[in-house]
C-alpha positions as CSV (number, residue, x, y, z in Angstrom):
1,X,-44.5,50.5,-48.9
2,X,-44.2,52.8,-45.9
3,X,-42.3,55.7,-46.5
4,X,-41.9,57.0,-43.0
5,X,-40.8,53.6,-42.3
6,X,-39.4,52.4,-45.6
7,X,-37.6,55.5,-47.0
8,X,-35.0,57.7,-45.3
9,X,-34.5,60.0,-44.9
10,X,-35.2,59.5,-44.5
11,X,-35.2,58.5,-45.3
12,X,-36.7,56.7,-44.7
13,X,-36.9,56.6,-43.4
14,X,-38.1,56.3,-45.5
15,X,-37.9,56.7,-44.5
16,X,-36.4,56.9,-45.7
17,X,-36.8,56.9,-45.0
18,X,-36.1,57.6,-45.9
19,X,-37.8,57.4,-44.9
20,X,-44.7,54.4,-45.3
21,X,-47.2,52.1,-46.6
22,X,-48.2,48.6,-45.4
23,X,-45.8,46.2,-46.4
24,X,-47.1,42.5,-47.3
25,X,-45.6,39.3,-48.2
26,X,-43.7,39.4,-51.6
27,X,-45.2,36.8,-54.3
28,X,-42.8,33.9,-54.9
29,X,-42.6,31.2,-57.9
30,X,-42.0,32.8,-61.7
31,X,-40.1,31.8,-64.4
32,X,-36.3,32.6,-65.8
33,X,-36.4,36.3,-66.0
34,X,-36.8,38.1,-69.0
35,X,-33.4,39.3,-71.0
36,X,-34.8,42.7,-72.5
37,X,-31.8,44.9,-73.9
38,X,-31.7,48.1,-72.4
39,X,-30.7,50.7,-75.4
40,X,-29.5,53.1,-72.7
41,X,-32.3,52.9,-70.6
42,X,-32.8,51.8,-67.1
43,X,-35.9,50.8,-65.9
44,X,-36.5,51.6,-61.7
45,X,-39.8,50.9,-59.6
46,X,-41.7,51.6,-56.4
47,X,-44.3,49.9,-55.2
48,X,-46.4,52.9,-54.0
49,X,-49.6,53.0,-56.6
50,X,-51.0,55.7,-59.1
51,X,-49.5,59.3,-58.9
52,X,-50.7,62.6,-59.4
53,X,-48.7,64.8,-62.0
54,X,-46.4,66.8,-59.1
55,X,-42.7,67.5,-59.5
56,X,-42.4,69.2,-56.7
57,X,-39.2,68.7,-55.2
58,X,-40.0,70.1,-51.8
59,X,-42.6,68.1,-51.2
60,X,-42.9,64.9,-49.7
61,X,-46.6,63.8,-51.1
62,X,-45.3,64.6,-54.6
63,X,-44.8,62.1,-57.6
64,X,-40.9,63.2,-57.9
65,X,-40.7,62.6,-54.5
66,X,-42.5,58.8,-54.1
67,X,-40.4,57.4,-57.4
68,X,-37.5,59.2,-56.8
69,X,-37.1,61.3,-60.0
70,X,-36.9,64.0,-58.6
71,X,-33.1,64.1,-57.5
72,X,-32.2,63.9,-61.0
73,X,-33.8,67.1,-62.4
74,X,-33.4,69.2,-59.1
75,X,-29.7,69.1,-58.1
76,X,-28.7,70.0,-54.3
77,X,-25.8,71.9,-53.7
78,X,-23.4,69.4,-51.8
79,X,-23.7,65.6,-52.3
80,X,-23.5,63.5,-49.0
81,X,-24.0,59.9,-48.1
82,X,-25.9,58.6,-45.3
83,X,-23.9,55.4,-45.5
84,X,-20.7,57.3,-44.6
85,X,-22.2,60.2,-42.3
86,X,-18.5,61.3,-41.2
87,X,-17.1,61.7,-44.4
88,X,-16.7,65.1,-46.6
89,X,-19.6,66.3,-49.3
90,X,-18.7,66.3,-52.9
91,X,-18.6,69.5,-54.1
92,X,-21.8,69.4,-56.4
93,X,-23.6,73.1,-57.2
94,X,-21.7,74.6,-55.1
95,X,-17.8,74.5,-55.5
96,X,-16.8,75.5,-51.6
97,X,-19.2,76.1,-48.3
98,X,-17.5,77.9,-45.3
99,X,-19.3,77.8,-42.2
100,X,-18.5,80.5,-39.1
101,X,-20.0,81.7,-36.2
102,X,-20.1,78.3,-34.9
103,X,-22.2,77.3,-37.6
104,X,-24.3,80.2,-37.1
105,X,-22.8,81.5,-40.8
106,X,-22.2,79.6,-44.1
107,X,-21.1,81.3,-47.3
108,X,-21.1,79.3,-50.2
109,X,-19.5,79.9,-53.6
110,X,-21.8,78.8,-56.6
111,X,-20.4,76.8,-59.4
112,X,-19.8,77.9,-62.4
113,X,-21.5,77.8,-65.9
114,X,-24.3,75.3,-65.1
115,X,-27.8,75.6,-66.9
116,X,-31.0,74.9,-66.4
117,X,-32.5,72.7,-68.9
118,X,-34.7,75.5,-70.0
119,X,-31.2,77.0,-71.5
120,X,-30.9,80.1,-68.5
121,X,-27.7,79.6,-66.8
122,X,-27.8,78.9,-63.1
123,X,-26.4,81.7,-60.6
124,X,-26.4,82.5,-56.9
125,X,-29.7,84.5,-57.2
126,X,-31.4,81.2,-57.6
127,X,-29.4,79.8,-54.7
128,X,-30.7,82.8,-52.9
129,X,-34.3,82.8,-53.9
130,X,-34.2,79.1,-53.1
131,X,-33.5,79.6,-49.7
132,X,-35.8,82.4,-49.5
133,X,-38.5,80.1,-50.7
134,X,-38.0,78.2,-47.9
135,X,-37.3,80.7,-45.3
136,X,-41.2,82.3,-46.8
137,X,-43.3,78.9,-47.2
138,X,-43.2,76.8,-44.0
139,X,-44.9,73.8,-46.4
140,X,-41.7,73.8,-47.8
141,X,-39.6,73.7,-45.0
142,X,-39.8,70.1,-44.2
143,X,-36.7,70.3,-42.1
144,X,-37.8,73.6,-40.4
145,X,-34.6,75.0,-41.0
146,X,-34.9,78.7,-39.4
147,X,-33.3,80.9,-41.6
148,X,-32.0,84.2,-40.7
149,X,-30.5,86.8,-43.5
150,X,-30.0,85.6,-47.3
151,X,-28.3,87.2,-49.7
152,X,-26.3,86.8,-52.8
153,X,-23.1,88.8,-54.0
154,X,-21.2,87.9,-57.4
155,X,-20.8,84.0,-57.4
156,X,-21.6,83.8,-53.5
157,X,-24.3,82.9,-51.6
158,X,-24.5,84.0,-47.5
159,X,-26.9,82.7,-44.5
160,X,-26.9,83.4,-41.1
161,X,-29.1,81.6,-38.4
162,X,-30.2,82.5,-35.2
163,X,-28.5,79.2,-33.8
164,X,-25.9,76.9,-34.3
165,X,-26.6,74.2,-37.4
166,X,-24.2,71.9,-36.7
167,X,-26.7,69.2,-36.5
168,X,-28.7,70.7,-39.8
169,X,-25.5,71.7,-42.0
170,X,-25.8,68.8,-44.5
171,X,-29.6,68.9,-44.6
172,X,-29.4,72.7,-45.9
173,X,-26.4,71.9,-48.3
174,X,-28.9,69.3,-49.8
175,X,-31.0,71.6,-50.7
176,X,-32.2,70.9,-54.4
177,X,-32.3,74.6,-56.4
178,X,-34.8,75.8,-58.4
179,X,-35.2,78.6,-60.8
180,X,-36.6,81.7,-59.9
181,X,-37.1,82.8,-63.4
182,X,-39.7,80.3,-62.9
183,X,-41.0,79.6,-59.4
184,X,-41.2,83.4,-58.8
185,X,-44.5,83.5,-61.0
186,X,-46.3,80.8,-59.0
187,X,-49.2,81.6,-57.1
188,X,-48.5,79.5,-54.6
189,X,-45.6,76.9,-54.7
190,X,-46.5,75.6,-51.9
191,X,-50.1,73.8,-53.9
192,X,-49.2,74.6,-57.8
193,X,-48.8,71.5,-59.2
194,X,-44.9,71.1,-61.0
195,X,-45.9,69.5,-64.0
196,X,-42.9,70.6,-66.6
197,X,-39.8,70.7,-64.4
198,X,-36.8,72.8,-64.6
199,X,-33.8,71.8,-63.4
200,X,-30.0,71.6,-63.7
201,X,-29.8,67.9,-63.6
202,X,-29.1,65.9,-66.5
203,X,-32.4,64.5,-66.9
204,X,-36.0,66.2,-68.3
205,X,-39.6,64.4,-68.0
206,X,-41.2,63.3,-71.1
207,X,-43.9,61.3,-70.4
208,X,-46.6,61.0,-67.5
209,X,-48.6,58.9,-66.5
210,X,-50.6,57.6,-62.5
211,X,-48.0,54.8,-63.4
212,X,-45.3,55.7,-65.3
213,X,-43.2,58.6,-65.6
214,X,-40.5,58.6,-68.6
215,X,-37.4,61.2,-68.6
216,X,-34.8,61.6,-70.9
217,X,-31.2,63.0,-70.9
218,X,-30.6,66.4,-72.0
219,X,-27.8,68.1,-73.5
220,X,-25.7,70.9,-71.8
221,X,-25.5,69.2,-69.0
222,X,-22.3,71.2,-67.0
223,X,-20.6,67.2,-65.6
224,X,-19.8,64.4,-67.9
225,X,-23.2,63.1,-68.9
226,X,-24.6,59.9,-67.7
227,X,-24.7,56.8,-70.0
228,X,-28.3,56.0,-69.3
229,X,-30.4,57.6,-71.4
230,X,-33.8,57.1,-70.5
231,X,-35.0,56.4,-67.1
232,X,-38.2,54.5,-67.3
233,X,-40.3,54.9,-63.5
234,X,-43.0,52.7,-63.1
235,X,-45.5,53.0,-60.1
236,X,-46.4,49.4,-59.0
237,X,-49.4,48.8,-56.8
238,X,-47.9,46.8,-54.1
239,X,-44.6,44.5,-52.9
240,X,-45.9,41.8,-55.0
241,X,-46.5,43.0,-58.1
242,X,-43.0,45.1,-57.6
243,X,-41.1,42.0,-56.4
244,X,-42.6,40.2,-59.6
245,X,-41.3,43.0,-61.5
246,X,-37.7,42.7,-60.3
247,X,-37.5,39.0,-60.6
248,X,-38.6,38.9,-64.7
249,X,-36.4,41.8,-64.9
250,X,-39.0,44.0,-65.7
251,X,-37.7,46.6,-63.1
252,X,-34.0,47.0,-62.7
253,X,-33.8,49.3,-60.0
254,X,-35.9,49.4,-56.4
255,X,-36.6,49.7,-52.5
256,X,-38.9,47.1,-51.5
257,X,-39.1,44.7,-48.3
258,X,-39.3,41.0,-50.0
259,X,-39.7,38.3,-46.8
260,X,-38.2,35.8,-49.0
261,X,-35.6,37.1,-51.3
262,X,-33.5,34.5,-52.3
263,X,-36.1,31.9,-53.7
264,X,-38.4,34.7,-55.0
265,X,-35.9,37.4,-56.4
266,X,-31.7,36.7,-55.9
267,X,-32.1,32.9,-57.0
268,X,-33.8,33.7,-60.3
269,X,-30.5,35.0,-61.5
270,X,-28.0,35.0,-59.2
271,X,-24.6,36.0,-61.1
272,X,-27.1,39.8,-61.7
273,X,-29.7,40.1,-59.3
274,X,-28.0,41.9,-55.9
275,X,-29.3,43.7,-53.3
276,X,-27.7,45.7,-50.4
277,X,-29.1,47.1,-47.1
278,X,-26.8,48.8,-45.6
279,X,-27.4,50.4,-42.4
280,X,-27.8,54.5,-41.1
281,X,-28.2,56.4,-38.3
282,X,-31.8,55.9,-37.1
283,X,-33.1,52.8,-35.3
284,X,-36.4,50.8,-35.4
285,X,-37.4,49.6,-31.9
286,X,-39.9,49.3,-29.4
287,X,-41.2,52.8,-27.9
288,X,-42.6,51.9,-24.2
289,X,-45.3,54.8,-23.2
290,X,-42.7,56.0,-20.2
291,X,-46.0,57.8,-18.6
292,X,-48.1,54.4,-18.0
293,X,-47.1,52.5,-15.0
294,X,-45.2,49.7,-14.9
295,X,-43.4,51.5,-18.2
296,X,-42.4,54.2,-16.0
297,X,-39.8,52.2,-14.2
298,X,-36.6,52.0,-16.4
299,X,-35.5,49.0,-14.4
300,X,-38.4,47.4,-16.3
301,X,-36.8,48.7,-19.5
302,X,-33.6,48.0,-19.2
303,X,-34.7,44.2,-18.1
304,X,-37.2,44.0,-21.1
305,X,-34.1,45.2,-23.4
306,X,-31.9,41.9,-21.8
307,X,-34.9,39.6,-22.9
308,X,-35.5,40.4,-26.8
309,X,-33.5,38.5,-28.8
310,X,-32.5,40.9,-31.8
311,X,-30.8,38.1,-33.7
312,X,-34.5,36.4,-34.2
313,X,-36.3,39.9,-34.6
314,X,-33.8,40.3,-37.7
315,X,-33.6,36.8,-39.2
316,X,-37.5,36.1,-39.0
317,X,-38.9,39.5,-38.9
318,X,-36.9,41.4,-41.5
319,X,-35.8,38.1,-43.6
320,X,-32.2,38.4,-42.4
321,X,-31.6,42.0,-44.7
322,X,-33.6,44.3,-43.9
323,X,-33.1,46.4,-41.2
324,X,-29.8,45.1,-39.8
325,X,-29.3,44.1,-36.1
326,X,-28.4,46.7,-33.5
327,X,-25.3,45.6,-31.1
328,X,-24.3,48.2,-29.6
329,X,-25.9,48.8,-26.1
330,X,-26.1,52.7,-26.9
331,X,-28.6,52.0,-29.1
332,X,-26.5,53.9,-31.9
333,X,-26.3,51.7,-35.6
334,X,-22.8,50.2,-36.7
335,X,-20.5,50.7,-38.9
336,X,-22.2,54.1,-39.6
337,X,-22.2,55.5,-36.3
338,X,-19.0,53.4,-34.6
339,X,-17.5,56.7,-34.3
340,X,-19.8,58.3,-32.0
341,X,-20.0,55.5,-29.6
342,X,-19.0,56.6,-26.2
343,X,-15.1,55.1,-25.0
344,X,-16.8,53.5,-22.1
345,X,-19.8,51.6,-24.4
346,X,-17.3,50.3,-27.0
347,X,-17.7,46.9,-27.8
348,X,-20.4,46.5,-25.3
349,X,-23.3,44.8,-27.0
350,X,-26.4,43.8,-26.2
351,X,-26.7,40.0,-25.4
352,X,-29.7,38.3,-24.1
353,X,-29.6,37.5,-20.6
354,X,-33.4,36.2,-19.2
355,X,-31.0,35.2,-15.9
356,X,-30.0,38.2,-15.7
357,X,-33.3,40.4,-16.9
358,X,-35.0,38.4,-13.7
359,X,-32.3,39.0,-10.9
360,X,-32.3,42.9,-12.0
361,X,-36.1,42.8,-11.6
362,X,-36.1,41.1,-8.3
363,X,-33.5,43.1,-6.8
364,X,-35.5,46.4,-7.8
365,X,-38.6,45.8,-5.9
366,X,-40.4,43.2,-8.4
367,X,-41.3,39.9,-7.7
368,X,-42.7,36.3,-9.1
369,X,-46.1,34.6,-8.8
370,X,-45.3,31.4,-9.9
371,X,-43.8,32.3,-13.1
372,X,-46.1,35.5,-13.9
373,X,-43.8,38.7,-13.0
374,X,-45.5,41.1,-10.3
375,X,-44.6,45.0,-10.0
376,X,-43.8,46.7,-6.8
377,X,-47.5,47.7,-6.2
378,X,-48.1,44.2,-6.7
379,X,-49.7,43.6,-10.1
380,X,-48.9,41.5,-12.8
381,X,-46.9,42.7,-15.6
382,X,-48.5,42.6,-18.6
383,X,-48.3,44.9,-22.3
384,X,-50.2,45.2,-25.4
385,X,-48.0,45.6,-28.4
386,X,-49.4,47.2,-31.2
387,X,-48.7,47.8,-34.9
388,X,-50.7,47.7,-38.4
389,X,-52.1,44.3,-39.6
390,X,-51.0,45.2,-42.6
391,X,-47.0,45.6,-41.6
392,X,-46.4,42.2,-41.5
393,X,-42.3,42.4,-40.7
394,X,-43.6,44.1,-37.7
395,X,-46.1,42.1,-37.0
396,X,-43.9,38.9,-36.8
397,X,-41.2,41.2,-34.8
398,X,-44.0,41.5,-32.2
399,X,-45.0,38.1,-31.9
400,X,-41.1,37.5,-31.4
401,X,-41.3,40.3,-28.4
402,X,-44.1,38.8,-27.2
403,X,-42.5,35.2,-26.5
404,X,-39.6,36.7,-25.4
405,X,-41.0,38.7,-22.4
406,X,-43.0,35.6,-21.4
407,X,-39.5,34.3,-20.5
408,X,-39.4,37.0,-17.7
409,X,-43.1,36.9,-17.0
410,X,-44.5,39.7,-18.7
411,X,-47.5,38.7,-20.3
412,X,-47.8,40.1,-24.1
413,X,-50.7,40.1,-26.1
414,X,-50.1,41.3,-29.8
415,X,-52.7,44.3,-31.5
416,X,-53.1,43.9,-34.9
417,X,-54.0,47.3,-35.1
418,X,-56.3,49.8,-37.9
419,X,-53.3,52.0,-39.6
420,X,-54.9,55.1,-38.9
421,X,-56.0,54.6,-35.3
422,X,-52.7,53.3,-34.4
423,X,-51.2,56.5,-35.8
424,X,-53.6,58.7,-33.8
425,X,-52.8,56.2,-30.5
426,X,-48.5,57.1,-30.9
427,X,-49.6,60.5,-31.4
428,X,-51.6,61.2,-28.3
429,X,-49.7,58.4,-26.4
430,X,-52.7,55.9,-26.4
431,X,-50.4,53.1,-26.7
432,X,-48.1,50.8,-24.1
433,X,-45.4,49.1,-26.7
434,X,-45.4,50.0,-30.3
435,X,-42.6,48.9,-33.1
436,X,-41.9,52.5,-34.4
437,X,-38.9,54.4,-36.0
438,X,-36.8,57.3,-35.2
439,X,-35.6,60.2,-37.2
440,X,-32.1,59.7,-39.3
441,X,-29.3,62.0,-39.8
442,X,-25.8,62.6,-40.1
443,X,-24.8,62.2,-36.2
444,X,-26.5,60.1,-33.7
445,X,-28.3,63.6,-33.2
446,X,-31.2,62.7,-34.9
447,X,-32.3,59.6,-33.4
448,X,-31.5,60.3,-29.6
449,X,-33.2,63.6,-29.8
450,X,-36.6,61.8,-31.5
451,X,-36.5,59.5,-28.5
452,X,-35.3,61.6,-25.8
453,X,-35.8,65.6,-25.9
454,X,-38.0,66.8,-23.1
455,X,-39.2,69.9,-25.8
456,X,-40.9,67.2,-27.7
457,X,-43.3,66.3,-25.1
458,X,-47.1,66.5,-24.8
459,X,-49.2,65.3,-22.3
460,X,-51.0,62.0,-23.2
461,X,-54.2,62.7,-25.2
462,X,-52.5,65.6,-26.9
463,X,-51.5,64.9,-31.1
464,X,-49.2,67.0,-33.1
465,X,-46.6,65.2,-32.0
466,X,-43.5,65.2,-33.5
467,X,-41.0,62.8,-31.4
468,X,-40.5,61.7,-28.5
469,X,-43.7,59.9,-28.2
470,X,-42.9,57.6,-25.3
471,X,-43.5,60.6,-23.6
472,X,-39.9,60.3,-21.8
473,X,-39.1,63.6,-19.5
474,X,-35.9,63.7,-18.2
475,X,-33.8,67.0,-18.0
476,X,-30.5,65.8,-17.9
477,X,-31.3,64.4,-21.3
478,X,-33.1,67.3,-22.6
479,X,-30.1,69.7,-21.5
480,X,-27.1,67.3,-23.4
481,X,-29.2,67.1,-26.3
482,X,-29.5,71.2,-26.6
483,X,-25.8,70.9,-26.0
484,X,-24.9,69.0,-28.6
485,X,-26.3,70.8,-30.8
486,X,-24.9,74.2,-29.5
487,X,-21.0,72.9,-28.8
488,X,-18.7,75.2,-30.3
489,X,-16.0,72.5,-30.2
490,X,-15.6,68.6,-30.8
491,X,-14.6,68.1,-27.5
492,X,-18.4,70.2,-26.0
493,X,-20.0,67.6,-28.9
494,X,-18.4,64.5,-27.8
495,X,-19.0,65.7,-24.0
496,X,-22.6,66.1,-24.5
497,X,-23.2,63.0,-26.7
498,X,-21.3,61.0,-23.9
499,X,-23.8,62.0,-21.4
500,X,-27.2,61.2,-24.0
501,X,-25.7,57.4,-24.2
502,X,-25.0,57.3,-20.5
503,X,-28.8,58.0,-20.2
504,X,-30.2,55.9,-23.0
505,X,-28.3,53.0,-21.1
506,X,-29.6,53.6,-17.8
507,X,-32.8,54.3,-18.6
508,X,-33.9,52.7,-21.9
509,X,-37.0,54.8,-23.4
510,X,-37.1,53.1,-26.3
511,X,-35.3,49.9,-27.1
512,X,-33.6,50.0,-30.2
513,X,-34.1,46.7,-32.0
514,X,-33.0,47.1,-35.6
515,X,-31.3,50.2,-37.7
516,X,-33.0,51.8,-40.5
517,X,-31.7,51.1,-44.1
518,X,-31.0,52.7,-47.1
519,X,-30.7,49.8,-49.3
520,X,-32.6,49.0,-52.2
521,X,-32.6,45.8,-55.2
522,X,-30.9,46.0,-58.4
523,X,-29.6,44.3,-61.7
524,X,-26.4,44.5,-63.3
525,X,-27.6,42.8,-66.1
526,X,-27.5,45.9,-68.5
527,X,-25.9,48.0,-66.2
528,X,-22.4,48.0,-63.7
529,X,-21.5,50.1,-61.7
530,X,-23.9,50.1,-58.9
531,X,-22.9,50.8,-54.7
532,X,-22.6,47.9,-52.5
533,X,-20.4,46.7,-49.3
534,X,-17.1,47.0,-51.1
535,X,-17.7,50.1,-53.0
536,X,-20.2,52.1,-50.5
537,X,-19.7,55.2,-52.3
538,X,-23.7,55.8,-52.1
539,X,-26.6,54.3,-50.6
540,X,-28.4,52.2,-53.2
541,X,-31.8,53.3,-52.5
542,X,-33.8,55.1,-55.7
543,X,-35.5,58.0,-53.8
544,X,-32.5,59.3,-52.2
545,X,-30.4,62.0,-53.5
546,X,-27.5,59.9,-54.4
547,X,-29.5,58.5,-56.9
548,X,-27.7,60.9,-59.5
549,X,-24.6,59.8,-58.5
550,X,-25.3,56.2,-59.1
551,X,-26.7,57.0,-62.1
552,X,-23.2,58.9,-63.2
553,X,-21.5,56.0,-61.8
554,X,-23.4,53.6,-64.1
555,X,-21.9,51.8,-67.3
556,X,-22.7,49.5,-69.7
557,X,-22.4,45.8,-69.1
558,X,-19.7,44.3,-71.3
């Protein structure tokens, strides 16, 4: 599993993304899967190998973080969904948030009588302190928010930022609270490992264990409390032995890539195994390094865009589930981010054309050897793609690429590359073509500002990047992007946004091949209840923090 590419948030992703892990060909074959009754518990798995005692909720690395337990002992203060970015937060810690100052301001009133499940009731003073934390520990920070004055009075907490937040509103109304009856005597929070959480979720840790981690529900919860009683997280050492897992019914709940999911997990029992991949905004594509020649030349680009056939790259790649297609020409995902599409891109989708690809080279200076495609200086076109052996979705993606530039002449060859050299190559821009992943968020923001922003470049050879590591300069792109994020109006936004997908159009830095998920496998064997196409009222994946929703959402089956 790769969480920058696997979990979201991300999430991936998980990023979410999400978002990060090699991912390898799920076992097939087993047997009718086991019927064990679940007493009120619900069993969930990852496929991401022994853990080290760390509740952290701030920290990526940490064991509540990897499994996903986390969101259900630290609560944030608004709940959102990725699946729906447009759509209002439910009122979860916090009863009302008022932003002002073009979104320089928020004040937000804290609910009340919630507990922790130490007993101490919850109050804006931890709101505060929480944000303080942050504001104090960088480590913390993931999101580098960059707080400005805190404070709490009565039931209300107040920021102010140096900047607009527009485009970083939901990620600090996220935020998971923590006690500071407790976190203020840590030495360090950033390092102290969390090994007896506190939180005002419905759920406490009982057991641990490098592979499994038991919590139970608690009483005093301040919502109605869940049905499931124990969660059950176990740590699995790879795609097989998690895909195994979920098809004896083992593990009820996951977020794992399985090539062949019908004959190895779905088909075991069809009428209660079900997974659903829905899409969010962030893309997987190729990133072409903008600052080696021919790569420079976005009539290159845009012609290599018209040759890869997406429809393949899905089908064969990413076994058809995924990471759904990309259409629109903007790059930007659909149905999540329909609404942000420019008037004058929608419905345009991106078709192959090789006809076409070849009379918009030849008409821009390139020309043909026989069928080998020559560049204006007069040398043949040729890439090296290059991804992880052990990613083998992406691997097969590139082979894909590869035969599909050979249809325009560019000659491919495919770099089955060491994981931590090819991470060192994106960062200091050692590269030509990689398969790589943007940033997701709530607006198309995110991703066009990962690929795009001009204050995210380094020269080649220089790490520490962050973004942008085609190494695309462009100031017209760089300028809309600060824009958006600084509009004090819808119409500034849309304005601004407009002008980013008029760019990404022309001049193709990265083309977007795939959107990242937030999906994930369950069974509703023992338990209904659970998100999907028709009732998208949270993203399915575990590690997210709608996972406490789902689990509120849950009953028993009949």
């Amino acid at each position: 599993m790769r969480a920058k590419r696997r979990g979201s948030s991300a999430v991936a992703l998980v990023v979410a993304g999400v978002l990060s892990l090699s991912c390898l060909a799920a076992c097939g074959g087993g047997s009718s899967a086991a019927k064990t009754p679940s007493n009120g518990v619900l069993t969930i798995g990852m496929p991401n190998g022994p853990q080290t005692n760390n509740s952290n909720p701030f920290l990526e690395s940490s064991a509540g973080a990897s499994l996903g337990y986390r969101r259900v002992i630290f609560e944030p203060l608004v709940m959102t969904n990725v699946v729906k970015p447009t759509d209002p937060g439910k009122p979860w810690l916090a009863t009302k948030w008022e932003w002002s100052d073009n979104f320089k301001k928020v004040a937000i009133t804290i609910r009340d009588g919630v507990t922790f499940s130490d007993g101490q009731k919850m109050t804006a003073d931890d709101v505060a302190y929480t944000f303080q934390l942050l504001k104090d520990k960088s480590a913390l920070n993931i999101n580098s928010i960059p707080f400005g004055d805190i404070a709490a009075s009565g039931n209300q907490v107040t920021l102010i930022f140096p900047k607009s937040q527009y485009v970083n509103q939901n990620k600090i109304l996220n935020t998971p609270v923590v006690p500071k009856h407790i976190w203020s005597k840590m030495k360090d929070p950033t390092t102290d490992p969390v090994k007896n959480p506190v939180g005002t979720g419905p759920y406490t840790l009982k057991t641990f264990t490098p592979q499994t981690v038991t919590l139970v529900r608690r009483d005093g919860y301040w919502q109605a409390p869940p049905k499931v009683t124990e969660l059950r997280y176990t740590s699995y050492t790879d795609n097989n032995a998690q895909t195994t897992a979920l098809a004896n019914g083992s593990a009820e709940w996951s977020f794992v890539f399985i090539p062949n999911y019908k004959a190895v997990y779905t088909n075991k029992d069809p009428q209660h195994f079900k997974l659903w991949f829905p899409s969010v905004l962030a893309v997987h594509g190729l990133w072409l390094n903008t600052e080696r020649k021919p790569f420079d030349n976005p009539v290159l680009r845009r012609a290599m865009n018209m040759a890869i056939n997406r429809e393949d790259v899905v089908q064969q790649g990413e076994a058809g589930y995924f990471y759904p297609k990309v259409d629109s020409i903007t790059g930007i995902p659909t149905p999540a981010g329909e609404p942000y599409i420019a008037d004058a891109f929608k419905g345009k989708n991106a078709t192959v054309d090789v006809a076409g690809a070849k009379a918009l080279l030849t008409g821009n200076g390139f020309t043909y050897n026989g069928d080998k495609l020559v560049d204006p200086s007069g040398k043949p076109v040729t890439i090296t793609l290059s991804d992880p052996a052990g990613w083998s979705d992406y691997q097969t993606d590139l082979e894909i690429i590869k035969d599909n530039l050979s249809q325009i002449g560019i000659e491919a060859k495919v770099d089955k590359a060491n994981e931590d050299a090819w991470t060192t190559n994106v960062e200091t821009g050692n590269f030509q073509g990689v398969l790589h992943w943007t940033n997701n968020g709530y607006t198309p923001y995110d991703m066009y500002q990962n690929m795009m922003d001009g204050t995210l470049y380094k020269p080649v050879g220089t790490g520490g990047v962050s973004g942008n590591y085609g190494r695309f300069k462009n100031q017209q792109a760089t300028d809309a992007i600060a824009r958006y994020a600084d509009a004090t109006d819808d119409a500034g936004r849309k304005a601004a946004l407009d002008q980013v997908q008029q760019i990404m159009v022309d001049q193709m830095p990265v083309i977007p091949l795939m959107a990242a998920n937030a999906g994930g496998e369950y069974s509703t064997r023992h338990w209904v209840g659970w998100p999907d196409e028709q009732n998208p009222y949270a993203p399915a994946q575990p590690t997210l923090i709608n996972a406490l929703d789902i689990l509120l959402h849950l009953q028993p089956a009949a």
